[in-house]
VOVEXVEX-484937 format. One record per atom (N, C-alpha, C): residue in one letter; x, y, z. Coordinates in pm, whole numbers, padded with zeros to 5 digits, always signed. Last residue first. Layout:
# residues N
AXYZ ...
This chain:
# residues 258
X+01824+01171+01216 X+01779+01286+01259 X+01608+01305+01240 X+01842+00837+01343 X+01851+00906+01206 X+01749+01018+01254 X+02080+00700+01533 X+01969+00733+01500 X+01967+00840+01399 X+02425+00564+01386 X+02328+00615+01463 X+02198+00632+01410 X+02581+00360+01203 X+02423+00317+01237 X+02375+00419+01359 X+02761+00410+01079 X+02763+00410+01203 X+02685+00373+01274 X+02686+00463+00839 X+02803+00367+00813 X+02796+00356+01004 X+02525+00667+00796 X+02436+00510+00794 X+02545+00467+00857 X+02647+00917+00921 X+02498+00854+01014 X+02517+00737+00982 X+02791+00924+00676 X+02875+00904+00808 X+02744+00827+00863 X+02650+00943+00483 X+02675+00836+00459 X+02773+00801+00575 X+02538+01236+00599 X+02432+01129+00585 X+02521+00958+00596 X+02750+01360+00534 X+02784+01294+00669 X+02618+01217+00697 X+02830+01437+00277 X+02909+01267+00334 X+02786+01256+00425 X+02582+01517+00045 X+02697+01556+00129 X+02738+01384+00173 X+02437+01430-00225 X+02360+01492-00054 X+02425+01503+00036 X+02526+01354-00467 X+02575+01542-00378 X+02506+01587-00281 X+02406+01182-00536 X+02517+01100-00494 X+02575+01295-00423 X+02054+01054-00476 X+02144+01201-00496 X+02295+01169-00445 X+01908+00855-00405 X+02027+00851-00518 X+02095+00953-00565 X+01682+00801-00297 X+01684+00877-00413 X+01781+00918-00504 X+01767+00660-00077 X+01665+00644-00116 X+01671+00712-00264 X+02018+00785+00048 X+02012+00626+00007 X+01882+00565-00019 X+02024+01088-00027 X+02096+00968-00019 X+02102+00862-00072 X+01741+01163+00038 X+01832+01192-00056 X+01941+01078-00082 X+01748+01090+00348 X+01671+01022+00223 X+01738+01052+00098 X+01957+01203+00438 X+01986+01073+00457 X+01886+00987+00347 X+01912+01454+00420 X+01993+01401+00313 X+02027+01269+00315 X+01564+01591+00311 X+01652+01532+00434 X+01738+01426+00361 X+01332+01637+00140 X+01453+01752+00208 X+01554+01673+00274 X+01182+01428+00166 X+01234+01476+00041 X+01379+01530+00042 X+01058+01521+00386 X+01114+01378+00381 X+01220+01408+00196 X+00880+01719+00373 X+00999+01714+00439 X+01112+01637+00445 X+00666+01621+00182 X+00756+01738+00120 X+00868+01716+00176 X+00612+01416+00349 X+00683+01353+00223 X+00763+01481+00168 X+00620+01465+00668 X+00573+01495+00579 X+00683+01480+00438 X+00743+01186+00862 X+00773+01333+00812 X+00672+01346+00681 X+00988+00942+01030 X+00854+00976+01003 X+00822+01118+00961 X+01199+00692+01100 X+01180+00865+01041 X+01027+00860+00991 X+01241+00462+01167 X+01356+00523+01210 X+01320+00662+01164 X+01057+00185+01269 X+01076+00294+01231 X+01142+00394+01282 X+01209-00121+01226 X+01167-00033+01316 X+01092+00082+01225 X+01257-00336+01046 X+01169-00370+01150 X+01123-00274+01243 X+01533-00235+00950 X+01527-00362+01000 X+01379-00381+01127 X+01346+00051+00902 X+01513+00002+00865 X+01494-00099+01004 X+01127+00262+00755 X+01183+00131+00802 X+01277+00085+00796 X+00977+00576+00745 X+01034+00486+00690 X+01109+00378+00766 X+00690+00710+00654 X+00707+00649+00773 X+00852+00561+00666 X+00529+00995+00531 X+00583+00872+00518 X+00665+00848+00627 X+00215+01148+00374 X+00280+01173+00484 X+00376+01001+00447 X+00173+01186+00092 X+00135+01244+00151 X+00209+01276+00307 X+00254+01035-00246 X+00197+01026-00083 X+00202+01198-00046 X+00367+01073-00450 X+00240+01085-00470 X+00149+01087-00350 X+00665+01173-00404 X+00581+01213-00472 X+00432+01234-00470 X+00746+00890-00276 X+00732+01026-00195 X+00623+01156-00288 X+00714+00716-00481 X+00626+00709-00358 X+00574+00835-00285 X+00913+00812-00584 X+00746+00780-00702 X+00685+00775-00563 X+01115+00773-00477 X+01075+00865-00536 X+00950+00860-00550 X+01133+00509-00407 X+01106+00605-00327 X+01075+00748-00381 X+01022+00219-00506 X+01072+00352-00560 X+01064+00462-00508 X+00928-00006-00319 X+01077+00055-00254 X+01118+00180-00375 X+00648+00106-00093 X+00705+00072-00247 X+00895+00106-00210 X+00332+00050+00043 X+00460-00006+00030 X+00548+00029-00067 X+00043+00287+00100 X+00135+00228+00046 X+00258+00190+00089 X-00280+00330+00248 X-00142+00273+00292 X-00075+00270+00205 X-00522+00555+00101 X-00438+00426+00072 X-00321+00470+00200 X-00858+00642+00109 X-00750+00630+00198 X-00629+00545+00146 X-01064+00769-00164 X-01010+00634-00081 X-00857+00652-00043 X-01164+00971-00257 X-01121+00985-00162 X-01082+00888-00058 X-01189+00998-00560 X-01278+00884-00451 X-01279+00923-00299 X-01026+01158-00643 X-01147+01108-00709 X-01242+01088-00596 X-00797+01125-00514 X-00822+01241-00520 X-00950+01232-00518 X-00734+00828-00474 X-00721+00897-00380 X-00828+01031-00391 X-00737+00835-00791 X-00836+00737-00709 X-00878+00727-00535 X-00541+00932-00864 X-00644+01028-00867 X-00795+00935-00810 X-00340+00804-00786 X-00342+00922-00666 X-00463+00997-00771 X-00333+00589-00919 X-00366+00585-00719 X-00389+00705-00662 X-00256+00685-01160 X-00466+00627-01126 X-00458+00614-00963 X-00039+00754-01117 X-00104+00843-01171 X-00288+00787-01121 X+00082+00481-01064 X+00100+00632-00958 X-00018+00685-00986 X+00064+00405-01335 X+00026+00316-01238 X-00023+00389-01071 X+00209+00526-01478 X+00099+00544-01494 X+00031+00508-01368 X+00467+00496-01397 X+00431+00575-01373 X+00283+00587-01388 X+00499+00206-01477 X+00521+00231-01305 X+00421+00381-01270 X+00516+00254-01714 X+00355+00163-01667 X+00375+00202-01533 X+00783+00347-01746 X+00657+00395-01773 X+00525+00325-01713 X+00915+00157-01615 X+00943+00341-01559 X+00806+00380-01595 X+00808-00150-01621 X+00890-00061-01674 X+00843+00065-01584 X+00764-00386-01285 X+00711-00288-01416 X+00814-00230-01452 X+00853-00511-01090 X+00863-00565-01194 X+00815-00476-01333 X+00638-00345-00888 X+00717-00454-00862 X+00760-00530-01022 X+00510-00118-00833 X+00585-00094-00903 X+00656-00217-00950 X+00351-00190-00572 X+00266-00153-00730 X+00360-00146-00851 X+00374-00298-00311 X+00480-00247-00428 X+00403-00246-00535 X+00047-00288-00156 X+00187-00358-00162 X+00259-00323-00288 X-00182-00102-00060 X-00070-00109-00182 X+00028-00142-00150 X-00428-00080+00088 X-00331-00143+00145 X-00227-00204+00017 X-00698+00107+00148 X-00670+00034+00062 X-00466+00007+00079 X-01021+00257+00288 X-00875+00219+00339 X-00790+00094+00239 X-01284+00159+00229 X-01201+00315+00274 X-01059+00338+00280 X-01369-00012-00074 X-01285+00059+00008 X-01279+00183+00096 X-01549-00104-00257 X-01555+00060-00177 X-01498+00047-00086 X-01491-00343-00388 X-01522-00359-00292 X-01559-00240-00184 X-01346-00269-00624 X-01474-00298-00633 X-01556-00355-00497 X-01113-00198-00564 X-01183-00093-00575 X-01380-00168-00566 X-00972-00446-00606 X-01001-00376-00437 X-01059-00248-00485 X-01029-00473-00902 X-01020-00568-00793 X-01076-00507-00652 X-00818-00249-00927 X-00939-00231-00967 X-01021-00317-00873 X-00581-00399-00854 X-00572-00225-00757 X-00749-00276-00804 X-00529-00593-01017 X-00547-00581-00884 X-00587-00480-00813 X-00559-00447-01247 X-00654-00516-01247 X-00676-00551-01080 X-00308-00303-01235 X-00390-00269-01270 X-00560-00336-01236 X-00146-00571-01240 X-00159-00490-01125 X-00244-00393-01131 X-00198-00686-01504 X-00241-00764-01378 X-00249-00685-01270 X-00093-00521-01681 X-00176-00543-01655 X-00250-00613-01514 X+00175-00572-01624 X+00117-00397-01556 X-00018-00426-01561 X+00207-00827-01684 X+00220-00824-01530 X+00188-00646-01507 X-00054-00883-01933 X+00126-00824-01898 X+00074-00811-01728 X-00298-01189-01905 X-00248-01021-01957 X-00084-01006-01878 X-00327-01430-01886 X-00294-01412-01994 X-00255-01256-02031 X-00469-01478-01626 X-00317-01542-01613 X-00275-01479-01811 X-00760-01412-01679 X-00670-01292-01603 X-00537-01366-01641 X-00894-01417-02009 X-00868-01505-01852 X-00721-01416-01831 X-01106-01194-02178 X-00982-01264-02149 X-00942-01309-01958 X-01348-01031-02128 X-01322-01135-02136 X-01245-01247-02128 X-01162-00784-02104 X-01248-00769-01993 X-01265-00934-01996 X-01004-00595-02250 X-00959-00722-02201 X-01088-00855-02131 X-01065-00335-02263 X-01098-00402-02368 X-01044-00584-02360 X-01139-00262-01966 X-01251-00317-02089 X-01218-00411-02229 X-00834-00268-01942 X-00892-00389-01886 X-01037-00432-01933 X-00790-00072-02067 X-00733-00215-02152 X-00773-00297-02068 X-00863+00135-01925 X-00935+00102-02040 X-00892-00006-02103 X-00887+00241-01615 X-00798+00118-01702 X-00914+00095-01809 X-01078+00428-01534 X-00894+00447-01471 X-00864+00359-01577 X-01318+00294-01638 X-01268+00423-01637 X-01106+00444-01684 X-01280+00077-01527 X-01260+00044-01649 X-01241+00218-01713 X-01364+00141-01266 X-01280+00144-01280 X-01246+00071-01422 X-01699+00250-01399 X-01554+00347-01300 X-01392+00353-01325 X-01782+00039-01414 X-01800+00124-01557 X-01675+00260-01517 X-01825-00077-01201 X-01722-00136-01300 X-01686-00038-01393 X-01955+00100-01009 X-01808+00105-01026 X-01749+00026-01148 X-02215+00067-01159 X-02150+00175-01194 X-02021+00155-01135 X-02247-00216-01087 X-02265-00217-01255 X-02140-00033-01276 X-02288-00194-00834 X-02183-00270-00846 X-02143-00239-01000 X-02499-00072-00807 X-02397+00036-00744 X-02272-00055-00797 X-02691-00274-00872 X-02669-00105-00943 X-02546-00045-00941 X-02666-00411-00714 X-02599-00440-00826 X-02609-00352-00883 X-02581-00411-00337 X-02613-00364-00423 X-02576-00356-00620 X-02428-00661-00228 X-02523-00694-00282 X-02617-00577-00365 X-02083-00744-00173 X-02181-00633-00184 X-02349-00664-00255 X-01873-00935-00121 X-01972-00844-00030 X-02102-00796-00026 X-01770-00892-00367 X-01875-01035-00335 X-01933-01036-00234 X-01636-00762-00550 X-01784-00719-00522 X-01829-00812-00409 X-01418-00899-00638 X-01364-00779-00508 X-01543-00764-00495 X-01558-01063-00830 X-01447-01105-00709 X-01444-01010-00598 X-01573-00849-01032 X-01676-00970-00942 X-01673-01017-00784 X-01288-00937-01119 X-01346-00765-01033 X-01434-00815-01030 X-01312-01180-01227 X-01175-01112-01124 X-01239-00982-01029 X-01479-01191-01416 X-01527-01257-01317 X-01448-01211-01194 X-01339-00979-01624 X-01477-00957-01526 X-01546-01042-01409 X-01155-01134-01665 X-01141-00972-01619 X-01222-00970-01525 X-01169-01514-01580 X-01174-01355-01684 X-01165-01214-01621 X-00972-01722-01431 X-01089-01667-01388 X-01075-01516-01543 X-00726-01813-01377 X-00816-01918-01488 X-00965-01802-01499 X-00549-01654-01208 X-00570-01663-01370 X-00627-01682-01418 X-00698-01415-00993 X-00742-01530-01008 X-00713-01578-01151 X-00385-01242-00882 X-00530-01194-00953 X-00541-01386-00953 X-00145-01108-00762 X-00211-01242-00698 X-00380-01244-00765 X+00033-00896-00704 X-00078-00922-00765 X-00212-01014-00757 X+00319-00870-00562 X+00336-00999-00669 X+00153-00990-00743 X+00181-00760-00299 X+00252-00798-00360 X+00282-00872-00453 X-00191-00742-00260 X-00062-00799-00209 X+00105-00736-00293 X-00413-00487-00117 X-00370-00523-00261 X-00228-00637-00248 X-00658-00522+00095 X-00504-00540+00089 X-00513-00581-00049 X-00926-00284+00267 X-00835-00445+00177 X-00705-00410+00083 X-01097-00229+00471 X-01019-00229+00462 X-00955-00340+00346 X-01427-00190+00513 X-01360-00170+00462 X-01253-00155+00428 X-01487-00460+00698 X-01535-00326+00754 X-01431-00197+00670 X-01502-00671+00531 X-01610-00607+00513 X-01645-00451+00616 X-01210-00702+00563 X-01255-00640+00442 X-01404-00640+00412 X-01244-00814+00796 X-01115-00667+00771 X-01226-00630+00652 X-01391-01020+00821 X-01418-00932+00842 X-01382-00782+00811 X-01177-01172+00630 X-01317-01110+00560 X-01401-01002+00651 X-00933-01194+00819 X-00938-01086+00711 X-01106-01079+00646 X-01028-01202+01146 X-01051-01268+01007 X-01037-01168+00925 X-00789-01006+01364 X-00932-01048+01318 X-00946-01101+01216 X-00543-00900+01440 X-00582-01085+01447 X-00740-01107+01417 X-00760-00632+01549 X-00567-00695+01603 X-00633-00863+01521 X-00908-00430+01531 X-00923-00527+01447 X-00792-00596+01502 X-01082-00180+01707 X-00982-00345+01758 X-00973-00417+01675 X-01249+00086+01595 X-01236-00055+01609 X-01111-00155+01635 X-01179+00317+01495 X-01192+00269+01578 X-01233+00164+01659 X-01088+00271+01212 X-01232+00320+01264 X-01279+00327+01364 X-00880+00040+01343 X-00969+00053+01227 X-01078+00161+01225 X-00585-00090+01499 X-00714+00017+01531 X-00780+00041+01379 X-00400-00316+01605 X-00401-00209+01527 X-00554-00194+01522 X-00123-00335+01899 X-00286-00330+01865 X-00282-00304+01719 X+00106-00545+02069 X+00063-00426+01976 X-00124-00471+01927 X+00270-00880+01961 X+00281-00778+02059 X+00197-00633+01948 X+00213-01048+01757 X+00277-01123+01894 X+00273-01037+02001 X-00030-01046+01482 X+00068-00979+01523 X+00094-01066+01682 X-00115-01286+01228 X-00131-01223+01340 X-00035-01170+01443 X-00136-01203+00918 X-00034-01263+01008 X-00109-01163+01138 X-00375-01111+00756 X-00325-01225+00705 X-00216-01318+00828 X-00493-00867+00832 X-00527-01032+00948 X-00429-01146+00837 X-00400-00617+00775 X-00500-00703+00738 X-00555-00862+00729 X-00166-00548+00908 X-00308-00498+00956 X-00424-00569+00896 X+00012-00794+00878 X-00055-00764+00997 X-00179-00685+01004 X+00025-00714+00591 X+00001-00842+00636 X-00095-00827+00752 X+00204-00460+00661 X+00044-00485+00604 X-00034-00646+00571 X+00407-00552+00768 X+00324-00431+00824 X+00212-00457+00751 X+00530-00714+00591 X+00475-00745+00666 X+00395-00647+00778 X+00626-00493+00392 X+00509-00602+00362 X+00465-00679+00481 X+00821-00433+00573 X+00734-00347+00489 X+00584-00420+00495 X+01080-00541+00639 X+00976-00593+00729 X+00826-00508+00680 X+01339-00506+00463 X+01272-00451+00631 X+01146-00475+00689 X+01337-00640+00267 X+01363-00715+00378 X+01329-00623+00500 X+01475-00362+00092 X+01366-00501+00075 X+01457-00581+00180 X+01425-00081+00243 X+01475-00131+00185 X+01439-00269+00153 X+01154+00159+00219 X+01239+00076+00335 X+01314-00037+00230 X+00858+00367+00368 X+00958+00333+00242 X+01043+00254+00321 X+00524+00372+00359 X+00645+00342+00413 X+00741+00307+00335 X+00279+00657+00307 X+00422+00557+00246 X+00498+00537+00371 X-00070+00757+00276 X+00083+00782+00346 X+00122+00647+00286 X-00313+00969+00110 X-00228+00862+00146 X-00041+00874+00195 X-00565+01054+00302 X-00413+01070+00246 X-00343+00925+00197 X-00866+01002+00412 X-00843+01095+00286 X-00698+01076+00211 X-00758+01017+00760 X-00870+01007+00663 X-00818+01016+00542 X-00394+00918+00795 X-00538+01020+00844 X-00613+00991+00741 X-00273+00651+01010 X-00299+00677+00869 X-00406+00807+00853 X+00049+00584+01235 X-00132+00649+01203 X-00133+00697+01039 X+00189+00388+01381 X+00190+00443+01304 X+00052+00489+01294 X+00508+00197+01541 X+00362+00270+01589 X+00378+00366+01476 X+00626-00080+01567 X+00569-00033+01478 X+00476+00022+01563 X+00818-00312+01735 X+00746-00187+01805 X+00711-00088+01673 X+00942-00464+01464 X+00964-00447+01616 X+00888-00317+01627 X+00886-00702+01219 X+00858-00550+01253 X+00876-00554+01406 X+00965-00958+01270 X+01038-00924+01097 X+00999-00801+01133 X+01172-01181+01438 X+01097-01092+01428 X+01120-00985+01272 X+01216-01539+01416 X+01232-01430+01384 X+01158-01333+01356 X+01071-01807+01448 X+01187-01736+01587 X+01220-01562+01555 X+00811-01735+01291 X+00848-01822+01370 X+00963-01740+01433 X+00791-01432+01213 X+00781-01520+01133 X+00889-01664+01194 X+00607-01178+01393 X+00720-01267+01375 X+00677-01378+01274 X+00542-00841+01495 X+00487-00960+01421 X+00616-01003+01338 X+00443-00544+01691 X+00539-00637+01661 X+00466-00812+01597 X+00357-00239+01724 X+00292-00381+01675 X+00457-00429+01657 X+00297-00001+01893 X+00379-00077+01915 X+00346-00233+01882 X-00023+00046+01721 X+00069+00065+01837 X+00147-00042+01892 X-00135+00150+01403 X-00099+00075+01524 X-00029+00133+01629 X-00471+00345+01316 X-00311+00294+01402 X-00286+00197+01422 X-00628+00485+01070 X-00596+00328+01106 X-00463+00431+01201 X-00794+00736+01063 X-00869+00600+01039 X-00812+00493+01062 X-00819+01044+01225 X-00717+00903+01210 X-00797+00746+01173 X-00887+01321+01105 X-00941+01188+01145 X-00885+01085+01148 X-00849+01566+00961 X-00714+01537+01085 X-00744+01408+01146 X-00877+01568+00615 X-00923+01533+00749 X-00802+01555+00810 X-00749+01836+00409 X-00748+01695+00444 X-00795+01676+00588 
């Protein structure tokens, strides 16, 4: 794997009027991996990726693109210097068909050759979205729809791709499949992903390196193998109820986390 850092921030902070929802966020993404922030709902997750991709403009902090200053830049720029954000909740165009939807993520692009072979790509990864392809997007299952979202930001060649909870509302199974096409779309492609997810498992699993969040900060950062190992994750991420007490001493006390 590269050692090439394609996205940081530094000490980003970004508020939602009086209230701060990420305090001093410093993080690096390397070429090629994908890394996870894990974090309980409300820590301020989703808004980490808001910020890098101009939807909310950050109050304090940089974030870095390729080396580039993107801080508060127009998201179309974001996403013509390849970066784009899958949201949360999906957010596909209903009234719009399969194919006009992934269209959609092309609209950049003016090569149509190159546009004809990713479709044929990511209909690859998702074959119920060929066979859907006509049908208006507001009419498929919500795995469908996320499926279609991820595809969506594929059709734009991504370097850098920004997975808000992929898991959000799915069964165990579609959740899993769902893993399975990010991390061979990682492997495949070698498109960079950010991910959000609060299944920490499934996350740690398929990532690479992870950053985790507790009220806006980051409190642990570690290779996912390492992150695995450690009983405070165990714990209260993964639900090992025999990861000893004194993890559940650390939370109940709120010291810093080893």
């Amino acid at each position: 794997m590269s050692e090439e850092i394609l996205l940081s921030l530094a000490n980003v902070e970004s508020a939602y009027g009086p209230i701060k929802a990420i305090r001093g966020v410093s993080l690096k993404v390397r070429r090629g991996e994908i890394a996870t922030v894990l974090g309980s709902n409300g820590a301020g997750k989703s808004t980490i990726l808001k910020t890098i991709s101009g939807v909310l403009d950050p109050t304090r902090g940089n974030v870095v693109f390729k080396g580039e200053d993107i801080t508060a830049q127009d998201p179309a720029h974001i996403v013509r210097r390849g970066l784009v954000h899958v949201p949360e909740g999906r957010e596909v165009f209903p009234l719009l068909s399969v194919h006009d939807n992934l269209l959609m993520g092309a609209y950049t692009r003016s090569d149509r050759d190159g546009v004809a072979r990713d479709l044929a790509q990511v209909f690859g990864y998702f074959p119920i979205l060929k066979d859907r392809e006509r049908q208006d997007a507001g009419l498929l299952s919500g795995g469908q729809q996320q499926m279609l979202a991820i595809s969506r930001a594929l059709m734009s060649q991504p370097e850098l791709i920004l997975l808000d909870e992929p898991s959000l509302g799915l069964s165990p199974k579609l959740t899993k499949e769902i893993f399975e096409i990010v991390v061979r779309i990682n492997r495949e492609r070698g498109t960079t992903i950010l991910l959000v997810e609060q299944n920490a498992n499934m996350a740690l699993n398929a990532a690479d390196y992870g950053y985790v969040l507790e009220n806006g900060r980051i409190v642990m950062e570690d290779s996912c193998e390492r992150l695995r190992e450690k009983e405070d994750i165990q714990e209260f991420y993964l639900g090992m109820k025999d990861a000893g007490v004194r993890g559940e001493r650390r939370w109940k006390k709120k010291k810093t986390w080893r």
